[in-house]
N, C-alpha and C positions, 0 to 999 in steps of 0.2 A: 039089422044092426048097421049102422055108418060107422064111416069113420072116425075114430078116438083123435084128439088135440094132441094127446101124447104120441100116437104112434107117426105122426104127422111131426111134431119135432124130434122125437128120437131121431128118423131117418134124415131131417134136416142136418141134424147134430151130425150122424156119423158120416153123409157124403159130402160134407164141410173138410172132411180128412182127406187126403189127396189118396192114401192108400185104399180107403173105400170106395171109393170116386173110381177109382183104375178097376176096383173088383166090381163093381156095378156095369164100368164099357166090358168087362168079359162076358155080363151078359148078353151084351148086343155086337155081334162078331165085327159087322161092318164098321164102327164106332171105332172098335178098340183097334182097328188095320189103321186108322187115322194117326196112332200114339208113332211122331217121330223114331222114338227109340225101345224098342222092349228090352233091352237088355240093363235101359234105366230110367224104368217108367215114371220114378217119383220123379225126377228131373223132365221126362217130357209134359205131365201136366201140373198146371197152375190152376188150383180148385180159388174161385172166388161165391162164399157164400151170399146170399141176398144181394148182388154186386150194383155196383152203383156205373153208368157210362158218361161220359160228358161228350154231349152230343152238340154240332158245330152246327149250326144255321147259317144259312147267307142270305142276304138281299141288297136289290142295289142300293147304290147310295143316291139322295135327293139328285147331285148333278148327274147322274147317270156313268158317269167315268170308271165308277170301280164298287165291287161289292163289301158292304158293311158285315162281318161275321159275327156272331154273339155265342155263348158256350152257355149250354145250359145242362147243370148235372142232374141226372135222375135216376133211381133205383128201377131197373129192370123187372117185371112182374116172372122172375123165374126164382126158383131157389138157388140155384150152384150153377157159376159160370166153369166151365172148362176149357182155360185156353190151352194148343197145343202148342209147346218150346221145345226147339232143339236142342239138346243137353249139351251138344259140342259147342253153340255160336251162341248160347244163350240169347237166342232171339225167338220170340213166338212166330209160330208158323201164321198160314192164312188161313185155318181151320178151328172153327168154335163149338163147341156143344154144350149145349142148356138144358141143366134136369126141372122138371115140373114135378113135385112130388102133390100126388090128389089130395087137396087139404079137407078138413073138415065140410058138411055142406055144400059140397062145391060140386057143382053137375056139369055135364061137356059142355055146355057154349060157354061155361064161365073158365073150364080149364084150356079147352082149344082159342078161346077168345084172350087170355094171358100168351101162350105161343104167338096169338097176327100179330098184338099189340107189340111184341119183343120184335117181330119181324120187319112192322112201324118204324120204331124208335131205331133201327139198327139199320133201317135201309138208308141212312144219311152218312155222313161222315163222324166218326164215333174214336174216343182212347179210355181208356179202363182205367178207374181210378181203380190204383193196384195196394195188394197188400206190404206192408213195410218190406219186406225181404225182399220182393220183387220190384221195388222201387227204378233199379237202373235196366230194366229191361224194357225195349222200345215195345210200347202197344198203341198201338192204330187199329182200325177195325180190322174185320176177314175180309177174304174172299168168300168165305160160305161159310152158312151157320147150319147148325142142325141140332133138332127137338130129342130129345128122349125123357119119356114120361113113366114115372113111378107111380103106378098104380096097389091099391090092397084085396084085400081077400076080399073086403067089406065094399069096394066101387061095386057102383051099379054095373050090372051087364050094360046096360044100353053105354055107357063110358067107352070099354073097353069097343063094344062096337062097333062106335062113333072116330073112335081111333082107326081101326080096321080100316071104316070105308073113308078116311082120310089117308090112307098112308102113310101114319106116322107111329113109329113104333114108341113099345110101351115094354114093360119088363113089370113083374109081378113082385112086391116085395113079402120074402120073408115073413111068417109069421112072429117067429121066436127072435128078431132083431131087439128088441126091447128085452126080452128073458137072455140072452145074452149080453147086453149091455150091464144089467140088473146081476147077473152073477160077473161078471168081470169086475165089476165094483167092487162088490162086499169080499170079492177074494184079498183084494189091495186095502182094505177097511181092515179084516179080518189076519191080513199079514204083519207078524212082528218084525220090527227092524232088525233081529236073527236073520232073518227067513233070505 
């Protein structure tokens, strides 16, 4: 059995939420030590789903005197950007994390190959096109980025592997994330305005 389309967006859906975003770094300890503030996590992270960066190019100019820059925006091959902000100075820290979640079809050189290509695009000079709310917070790139990959019950072993003898961690999702999704609906469908 592979991977379902559905269960592939469910989990896009729910770690688009900044509260599930936090619950997924609890499963990777090292990650969640990153979060500025625990005492106000939804204010330390900023969840950007399929995020887009504008990425700055330089080259010289024909007289050689000074360099011509160009900005070019591009969507990042990760699902959820996570930047880390400090909830005191509302300013993003220099610490990023990007979930991969294993899409349908998709075997390790084409999931580890979405990681180099983020690694690519982000080793330049980079600022986040950000969500409305986050609008006046300054973003520039990090100082460091870091991978964590969402894997299913249904990834091949050799994935999970492939991860292993890379060093890059990976966190197992949930079966029942979709059957909890599916009953939290129908309760709020199924609730009167009494209720």
């Amino acid at each position: 059995m592979s991977v379902q389309k559905s269960q592939y967006e469910e989990s896009l859906a729910t770690y688009s939420q900044s509260a599930e975003a936090i619950a997924l770094l609890k499963r990777h300890r090292p990650y969640l030590e990153l979060m500025p503030s625990m005492r106000r996590p939804e204010e330390s992270v900023i969840t950007i789903p399929l995020p887009i960066a504008k990425i700055r190019h330089s080259a010289p100019s024909p007289n050689g005197h000074s360099n011509l820059t160009s900005v070019e925006s591009l969507m990042l091959p990760c699902e959820v950007a996570m930047l880390m902000c400090d909830p005191e100075w509302k300013i993003k820290t220099g610490k990023e994390i990007f979930v991969f979640i294993h899409q349908p079809e998709e075997d390790f050189s084409d999931l580890l190959g979405r990681w180099r290509r983020t690694q690519v695009l982000l080793g330049k000079d980079y600022e986040w096109v950000m969500p409305s709310r986050y609008q006046h917070i300054l973003n520039e790139g990090a100082e460091k980025i870091y991978p964590l990959f969402v894997l299913f019950e249904e990834t091949p072993e050799r994935i999970k592997r492939g991860l292993k003898g890379a060093h890059l961690p990976f966190v197992m999702q949930d079966g029942d994330l979709e059957a909890a999704a599916i009953a939290s609906s129908s309760i709020h469908e199924t609730a009167s305005p009494e209720d």
